[in-house]
One Martini backbone bead per residue (centre of mass of N, CA, C, O) as a GRO file, in nm:
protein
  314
    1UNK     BB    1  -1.740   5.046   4.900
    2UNK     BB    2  -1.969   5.015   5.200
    3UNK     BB    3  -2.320   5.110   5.200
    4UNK     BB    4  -2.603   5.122   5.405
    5UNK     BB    5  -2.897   5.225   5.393
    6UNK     BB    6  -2.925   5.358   5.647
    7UNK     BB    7  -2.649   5.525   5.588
    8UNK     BB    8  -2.762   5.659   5.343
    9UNK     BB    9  -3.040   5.785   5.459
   10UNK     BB   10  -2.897   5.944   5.664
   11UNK     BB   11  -2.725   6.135   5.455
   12UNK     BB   12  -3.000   6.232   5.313
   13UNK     BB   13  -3.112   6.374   5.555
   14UNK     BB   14  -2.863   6.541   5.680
   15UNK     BB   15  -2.702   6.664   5.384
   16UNK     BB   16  -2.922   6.659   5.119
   17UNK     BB   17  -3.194   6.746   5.190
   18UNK     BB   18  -3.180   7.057   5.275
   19UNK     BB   19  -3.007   7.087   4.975
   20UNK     BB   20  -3.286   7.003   4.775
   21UNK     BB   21  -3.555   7.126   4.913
   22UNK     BB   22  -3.490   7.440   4.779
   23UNK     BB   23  -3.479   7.298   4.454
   24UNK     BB   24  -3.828   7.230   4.423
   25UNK     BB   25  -3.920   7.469   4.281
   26UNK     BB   26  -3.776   7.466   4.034
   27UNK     BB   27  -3.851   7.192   3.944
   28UNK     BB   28  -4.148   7.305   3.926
   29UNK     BB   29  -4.105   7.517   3.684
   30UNK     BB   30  -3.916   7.357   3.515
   31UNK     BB   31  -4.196   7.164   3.433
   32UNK     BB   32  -4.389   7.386   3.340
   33UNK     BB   33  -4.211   7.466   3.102
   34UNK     BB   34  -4.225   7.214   2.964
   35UNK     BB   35  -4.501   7.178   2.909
   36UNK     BB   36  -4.538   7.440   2.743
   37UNK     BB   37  -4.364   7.370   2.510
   38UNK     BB   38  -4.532   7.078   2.465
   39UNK     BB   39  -4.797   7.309   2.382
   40UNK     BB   40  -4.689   7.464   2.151
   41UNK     BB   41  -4.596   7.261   1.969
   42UNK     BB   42  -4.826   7.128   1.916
   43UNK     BB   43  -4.997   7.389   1.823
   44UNK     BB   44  -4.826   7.444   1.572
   45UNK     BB   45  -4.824   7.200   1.426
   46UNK     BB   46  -5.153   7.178   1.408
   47UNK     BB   47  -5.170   7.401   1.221
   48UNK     BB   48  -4.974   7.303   0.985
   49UNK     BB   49  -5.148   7.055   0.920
   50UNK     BB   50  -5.436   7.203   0.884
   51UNK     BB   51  -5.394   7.441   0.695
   52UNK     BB   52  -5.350   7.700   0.783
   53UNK     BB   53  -5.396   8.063   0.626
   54UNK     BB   54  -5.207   8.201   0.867
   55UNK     BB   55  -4.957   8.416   0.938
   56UNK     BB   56  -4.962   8.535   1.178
   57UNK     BB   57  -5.069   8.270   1.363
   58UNK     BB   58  -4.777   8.120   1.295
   59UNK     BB   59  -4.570   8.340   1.407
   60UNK     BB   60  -4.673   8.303   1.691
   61UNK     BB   61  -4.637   8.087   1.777
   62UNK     BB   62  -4.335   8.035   1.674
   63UNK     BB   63  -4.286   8.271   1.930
   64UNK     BB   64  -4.414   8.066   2.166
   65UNK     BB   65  -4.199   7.864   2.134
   66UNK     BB   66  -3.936   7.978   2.137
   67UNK     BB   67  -3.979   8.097   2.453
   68UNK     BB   68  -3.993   7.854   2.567
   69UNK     BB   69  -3.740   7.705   2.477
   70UNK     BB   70  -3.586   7.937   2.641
   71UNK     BB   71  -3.678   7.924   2.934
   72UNK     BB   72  -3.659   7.637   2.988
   73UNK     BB   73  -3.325   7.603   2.912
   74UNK     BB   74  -3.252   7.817   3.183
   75UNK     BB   75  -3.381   7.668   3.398
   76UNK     BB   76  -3.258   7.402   3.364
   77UNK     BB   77  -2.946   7.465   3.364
   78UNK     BB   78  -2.990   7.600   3.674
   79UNK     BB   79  -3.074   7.341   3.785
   80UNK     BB   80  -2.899   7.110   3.727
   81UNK     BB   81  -2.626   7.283   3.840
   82UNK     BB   82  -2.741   7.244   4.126
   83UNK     BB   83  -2.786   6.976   4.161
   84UNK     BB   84  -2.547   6.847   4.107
   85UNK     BB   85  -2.319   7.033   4.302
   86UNK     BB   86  -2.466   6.862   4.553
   87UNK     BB   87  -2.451   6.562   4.453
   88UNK     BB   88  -2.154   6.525   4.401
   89UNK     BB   89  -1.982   6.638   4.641
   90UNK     BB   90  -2.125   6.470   4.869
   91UNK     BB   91  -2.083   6.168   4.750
   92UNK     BB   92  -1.786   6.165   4.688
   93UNK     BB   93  -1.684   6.238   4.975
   94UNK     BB   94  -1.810   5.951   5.104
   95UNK     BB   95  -1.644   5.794   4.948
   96UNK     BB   96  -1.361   6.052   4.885
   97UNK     BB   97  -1.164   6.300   4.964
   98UNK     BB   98  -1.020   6.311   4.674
   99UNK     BB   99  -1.286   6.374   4.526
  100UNK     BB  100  -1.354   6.586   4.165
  101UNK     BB  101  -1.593   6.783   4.062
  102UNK     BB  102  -1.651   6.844   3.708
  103UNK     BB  103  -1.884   6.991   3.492
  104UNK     BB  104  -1.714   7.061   3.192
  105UNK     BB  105  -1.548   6.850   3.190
  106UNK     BB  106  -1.324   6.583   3.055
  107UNK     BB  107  -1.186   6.379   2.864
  108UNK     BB  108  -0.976   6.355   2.625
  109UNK     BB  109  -0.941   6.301   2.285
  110UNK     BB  110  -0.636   6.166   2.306
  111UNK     BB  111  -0.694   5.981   2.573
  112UNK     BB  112  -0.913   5.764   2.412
  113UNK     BB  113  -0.685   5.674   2.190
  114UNK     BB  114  -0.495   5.574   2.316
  115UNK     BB  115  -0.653   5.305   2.434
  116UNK     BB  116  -0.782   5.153   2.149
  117UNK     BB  117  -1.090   5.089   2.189
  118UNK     BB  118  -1.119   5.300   1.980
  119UNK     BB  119  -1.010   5.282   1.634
  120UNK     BB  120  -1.145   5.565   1.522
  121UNK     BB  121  -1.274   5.809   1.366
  122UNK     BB  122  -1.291   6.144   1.483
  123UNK     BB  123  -1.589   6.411   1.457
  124UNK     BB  124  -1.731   6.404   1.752
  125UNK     BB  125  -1.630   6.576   2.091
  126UNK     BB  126  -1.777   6.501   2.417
  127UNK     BB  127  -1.833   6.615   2.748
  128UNK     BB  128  -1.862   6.519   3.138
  129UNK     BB  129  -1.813   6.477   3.482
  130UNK     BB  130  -1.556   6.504   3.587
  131UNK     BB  131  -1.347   6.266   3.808
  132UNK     BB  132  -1.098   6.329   4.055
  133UNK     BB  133  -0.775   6.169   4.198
  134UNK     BB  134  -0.748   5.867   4.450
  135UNK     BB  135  -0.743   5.530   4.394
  136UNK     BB  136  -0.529   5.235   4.453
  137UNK     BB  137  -0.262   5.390   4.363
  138UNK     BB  138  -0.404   5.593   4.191
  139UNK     BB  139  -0.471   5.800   3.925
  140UNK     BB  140  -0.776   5.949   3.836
  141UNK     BB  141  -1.043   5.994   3.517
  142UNK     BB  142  -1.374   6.031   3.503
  143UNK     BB  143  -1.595   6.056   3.229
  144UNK     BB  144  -1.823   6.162   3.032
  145UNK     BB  145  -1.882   6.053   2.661
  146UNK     BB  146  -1.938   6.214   2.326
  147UNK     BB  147  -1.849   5.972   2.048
  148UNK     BB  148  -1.826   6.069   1.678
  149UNK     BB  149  -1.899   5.934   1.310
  150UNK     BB  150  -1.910   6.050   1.017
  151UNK     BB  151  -2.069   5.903   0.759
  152UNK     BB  152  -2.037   5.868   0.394
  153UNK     BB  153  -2.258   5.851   0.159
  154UNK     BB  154  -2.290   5.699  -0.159
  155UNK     BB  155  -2.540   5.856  -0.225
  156UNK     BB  156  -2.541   6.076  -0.025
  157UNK     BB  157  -2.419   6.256   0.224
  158UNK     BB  158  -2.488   6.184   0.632
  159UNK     BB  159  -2.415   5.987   0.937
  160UNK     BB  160  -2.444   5.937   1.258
  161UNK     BB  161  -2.193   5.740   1.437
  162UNK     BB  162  -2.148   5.586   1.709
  163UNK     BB  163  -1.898   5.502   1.935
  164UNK     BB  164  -1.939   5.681   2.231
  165UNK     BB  165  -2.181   5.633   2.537
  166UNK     BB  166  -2.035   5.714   2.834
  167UNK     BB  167  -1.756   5.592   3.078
  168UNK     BB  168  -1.463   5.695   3.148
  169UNK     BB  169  -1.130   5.530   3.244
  170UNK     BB  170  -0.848   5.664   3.416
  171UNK     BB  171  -0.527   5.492   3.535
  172UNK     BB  172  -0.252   5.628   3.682
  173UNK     BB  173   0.050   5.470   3.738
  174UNK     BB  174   0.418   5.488   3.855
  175UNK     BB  175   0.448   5.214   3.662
  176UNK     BB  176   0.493   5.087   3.342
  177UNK     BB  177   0.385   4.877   3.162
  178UNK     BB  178   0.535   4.573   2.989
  179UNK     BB  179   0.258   4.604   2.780
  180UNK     BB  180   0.001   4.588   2.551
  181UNK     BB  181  -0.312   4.562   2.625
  182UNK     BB  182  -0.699   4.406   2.535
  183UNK     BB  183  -1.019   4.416   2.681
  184UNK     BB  184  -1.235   4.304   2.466
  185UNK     BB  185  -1.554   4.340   2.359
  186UNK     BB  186  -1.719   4.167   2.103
  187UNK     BB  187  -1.823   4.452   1.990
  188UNK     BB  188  -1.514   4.618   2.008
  189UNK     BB  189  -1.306   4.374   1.803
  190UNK     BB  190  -1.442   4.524   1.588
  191UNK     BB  191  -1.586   4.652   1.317
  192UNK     BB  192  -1.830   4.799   1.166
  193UNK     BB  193  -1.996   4.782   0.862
  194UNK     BB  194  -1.991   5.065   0.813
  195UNK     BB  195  -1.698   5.133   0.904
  196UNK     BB  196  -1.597   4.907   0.625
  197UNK     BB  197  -1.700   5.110   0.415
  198UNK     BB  198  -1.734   5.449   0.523
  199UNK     BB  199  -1.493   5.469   0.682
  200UNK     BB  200  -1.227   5.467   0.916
  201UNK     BB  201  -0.911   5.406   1.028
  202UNK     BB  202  -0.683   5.533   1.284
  203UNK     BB  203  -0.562   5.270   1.432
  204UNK     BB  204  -0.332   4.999   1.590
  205UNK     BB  205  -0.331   4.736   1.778
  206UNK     BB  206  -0.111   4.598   1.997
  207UNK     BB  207  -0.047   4.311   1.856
  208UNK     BB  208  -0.235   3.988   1.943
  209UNK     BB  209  -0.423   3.722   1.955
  210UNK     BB  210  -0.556   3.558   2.215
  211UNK     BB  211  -0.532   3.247   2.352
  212UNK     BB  212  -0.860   3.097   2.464
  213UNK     BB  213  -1.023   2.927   2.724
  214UNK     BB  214  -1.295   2.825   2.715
  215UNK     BB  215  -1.583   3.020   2.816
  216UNK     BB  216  -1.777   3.315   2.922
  217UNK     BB  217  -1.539   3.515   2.888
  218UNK     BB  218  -1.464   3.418   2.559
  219UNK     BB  219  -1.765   3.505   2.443
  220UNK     BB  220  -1.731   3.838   2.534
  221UNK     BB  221  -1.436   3.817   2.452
  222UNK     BB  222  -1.099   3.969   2.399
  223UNK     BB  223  -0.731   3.930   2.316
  224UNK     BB  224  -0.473   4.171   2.325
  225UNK     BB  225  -0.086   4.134   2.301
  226UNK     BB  226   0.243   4.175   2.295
  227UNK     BB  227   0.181   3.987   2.570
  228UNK     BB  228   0.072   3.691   2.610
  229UNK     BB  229   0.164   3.578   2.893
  230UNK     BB  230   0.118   3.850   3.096
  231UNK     BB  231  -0.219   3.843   3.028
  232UNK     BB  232  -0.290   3.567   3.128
  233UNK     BB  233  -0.181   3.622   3.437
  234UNK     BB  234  -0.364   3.892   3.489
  235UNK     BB  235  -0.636   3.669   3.391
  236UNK     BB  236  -0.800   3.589   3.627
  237UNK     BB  237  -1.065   3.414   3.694
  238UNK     BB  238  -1.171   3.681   3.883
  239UNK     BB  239  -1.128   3.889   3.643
  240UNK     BB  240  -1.334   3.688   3.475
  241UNK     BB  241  -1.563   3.713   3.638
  242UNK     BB  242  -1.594   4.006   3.721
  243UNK     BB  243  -1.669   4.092   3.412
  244UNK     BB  244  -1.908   3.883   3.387
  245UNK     BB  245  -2.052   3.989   3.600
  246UNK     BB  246  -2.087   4.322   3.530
  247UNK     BB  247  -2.232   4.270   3.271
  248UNK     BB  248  -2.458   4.092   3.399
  249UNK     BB  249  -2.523   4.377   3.592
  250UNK     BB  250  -2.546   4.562   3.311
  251UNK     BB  251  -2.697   4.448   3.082
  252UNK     BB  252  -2.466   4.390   2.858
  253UNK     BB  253  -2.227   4.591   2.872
  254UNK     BB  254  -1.946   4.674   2.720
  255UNK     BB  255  -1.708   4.612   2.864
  256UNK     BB  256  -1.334   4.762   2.859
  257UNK     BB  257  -0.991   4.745   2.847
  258UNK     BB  258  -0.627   4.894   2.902
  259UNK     BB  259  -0.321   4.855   2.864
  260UNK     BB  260  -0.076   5.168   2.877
  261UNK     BB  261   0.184   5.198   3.017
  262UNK     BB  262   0.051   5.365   3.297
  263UNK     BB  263  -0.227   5.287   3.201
  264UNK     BB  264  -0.595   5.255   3.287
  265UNK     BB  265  -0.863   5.163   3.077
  266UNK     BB  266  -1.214   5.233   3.115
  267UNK     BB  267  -1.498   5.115   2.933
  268UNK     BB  268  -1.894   5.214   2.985
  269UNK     BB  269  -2.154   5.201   2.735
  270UNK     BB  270  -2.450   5.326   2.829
  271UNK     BB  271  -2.610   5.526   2.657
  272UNK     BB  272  -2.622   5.761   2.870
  273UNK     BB  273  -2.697   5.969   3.104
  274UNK     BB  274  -2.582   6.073   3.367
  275UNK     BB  275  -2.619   6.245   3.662
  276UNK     BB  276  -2.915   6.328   3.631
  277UNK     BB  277  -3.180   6.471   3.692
  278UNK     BB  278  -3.541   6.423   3.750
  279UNK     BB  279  -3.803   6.600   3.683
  280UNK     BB  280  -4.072   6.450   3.755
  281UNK     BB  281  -3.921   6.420   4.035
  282UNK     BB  282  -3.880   6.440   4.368
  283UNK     BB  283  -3.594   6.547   4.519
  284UNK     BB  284  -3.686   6.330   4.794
  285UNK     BB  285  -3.649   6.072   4.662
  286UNK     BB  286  -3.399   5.799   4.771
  287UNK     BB  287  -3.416   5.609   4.529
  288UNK     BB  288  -3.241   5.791   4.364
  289UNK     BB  289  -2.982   5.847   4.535
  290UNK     BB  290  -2.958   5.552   4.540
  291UNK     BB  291  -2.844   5.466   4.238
  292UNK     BB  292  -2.617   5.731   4.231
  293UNK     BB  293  -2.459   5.580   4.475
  294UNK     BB  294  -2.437   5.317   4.265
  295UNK     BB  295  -2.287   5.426   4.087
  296UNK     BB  296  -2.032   5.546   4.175
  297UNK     BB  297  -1.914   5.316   4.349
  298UNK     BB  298  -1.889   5.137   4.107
  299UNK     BB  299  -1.695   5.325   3.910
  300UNK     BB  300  -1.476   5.373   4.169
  301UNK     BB  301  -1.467   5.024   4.244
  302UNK     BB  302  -1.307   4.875   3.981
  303UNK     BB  303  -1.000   4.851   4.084
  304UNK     BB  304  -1.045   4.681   4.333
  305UNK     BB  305  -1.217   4.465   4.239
  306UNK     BB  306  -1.016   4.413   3.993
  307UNK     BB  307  -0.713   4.395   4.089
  308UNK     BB  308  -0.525   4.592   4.011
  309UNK     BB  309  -0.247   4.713   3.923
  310UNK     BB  310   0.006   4.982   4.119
  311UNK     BB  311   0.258   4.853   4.032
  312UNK     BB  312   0.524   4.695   3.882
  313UNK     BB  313   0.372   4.474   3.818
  314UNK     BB  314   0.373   4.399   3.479
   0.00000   0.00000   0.00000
């Protein structure tokens, strides 16, 4: 989808400022009560590093923190969830009437594992920002995903290791792919060196190494598929130029795909929390909804862009 600014300009003027503007008081009472947190805890800390020997004085403070950080909580939480449930439905309305945004919901933790993409031991999982739908001949599925491997160091102790953090996308056509292949960027076609060490290894990927002719494409991917020959078919030149221009368009960002069964699945690492309210900043700024409705035409337009295949070929 292509929507220019003009266009885009007036749809926040007539559709999104109406319904941003009486939420910019909470945004600034909830940043309000950020600064007083912010100020509460300097001056905990600042006691108890001054040495002061006041048992009162310091739990007077830490009961002004606590207070603090539970009110600015209550405030943030219920400013967001009113930010994102105008700006997500309202934006994605005009991306496509069949997309529905789901605050608390995510892909699944089966669906994630199944993708082949990350196949490590996962021990903490969770997302949010579902957004369903029908999009290019596939049903999609597509939210933020925060999934995380605890490794036990050997000398005692763990650390939490991040697997995948940004956004994932399932799509599902109505005819499965007859081989299994991964295209992954060379990120994330090895395990990490923690990972050999002190991790698990959860599954194999189905096929063998894809071999590619030299290019700027094979610097940054790897390819593996149980069918050699069909996924060089669907690997168009077009497909492998989009790939590295998406690359160097999101800096570095190593995008992966799979393709399973009848699902295509696609990583975006962005290692952000995205679809955010920023605080600092008055919710009446275009150049902010301006980001947020290129970050999801982005994300929505990813299988028209690349031409994945929604029919039974392949």
């Amino acid at each position: 989808m292509n929507i220019d600014s003009a266009k885009l300009n007036l749809l926040f003027e007539q559709k999104l400022k109406p319904k941003l503007a009486p939420l910019e008081t909470s945004r600034l009472a909830t940043l309000k009560k950020k600064k007083a947190l912010t100020f509460s805890v300097g001056a905990f800390f600042i006691a108890v590093l001054s040495g002061i020997d006041s048992t009162p004085l310091l739990i007077a403070l830490f009961a002004i923190m606590a207070y603090c950080f539970v009110t600015f909580k209550f405030s943030w939480d219920k400013f967001r969830s009113s930010y994102k449930k105008q700006i997500m439905v309202t934006l994605l309305s005009e991306i496509d009437k069949s997309l529905i945004w789901h605050k608390d919901k995510f892909i699944t933790q089966p669906e994630f594992e199944q993708s082949g993409l990350y196949p490590t031991k996962v021990d903490s999982y969770g997302g949010e920002d579902l957004i369903c739908g029908e999009l290019e001949g596939f049903k999609i599925e597509m939210s933020e995903l925060f999934v995380e491997q605890i490794i036990q160091r050997p000398e005692g102790g763990s650390l939490k290791n991040p697997i995948f953090i940004g956004l994932f996308l399932k799509a599902q056509r109505p005819t499965p792919f007859s081989h299994s292949s991964y295209i992954l960027a060379k990120e994330n076609a090895k395990q990490g060196i923690k990972a050999k060490l002190f991790g698990h290894f959860q599954s194999q990927r189905i096929g063998e190494n894809v071999a590619l002719q030299e290019s700027e494409f094979s610097q940054y991917f790897s390819v593996v598929s149980s069918a050699p020959d069909t996924i060089l078919q669907m690997l168009s030149p077009k497909l492998m130029d989009k790939l590295v221009d998406y690359r160097n368009q999101k800096k570095g960002i190593a995008i992966s795909l799979s393709f399973i069964d009848q699902n295509v699945y696609i990583a975006i690492p962005e290692g952000r929390d995205l679809f955010e309210p920023q605080l600092a900043l008055a919710l009446t700024d275009f150049d902010i909804i301006k980001g947020l409705f290129q970050d999801l035409v982005f994300y929505t337009g990813l299988l028209r862009e690349l031409g994945l295949p929604s029919n039974s070929q392949h």
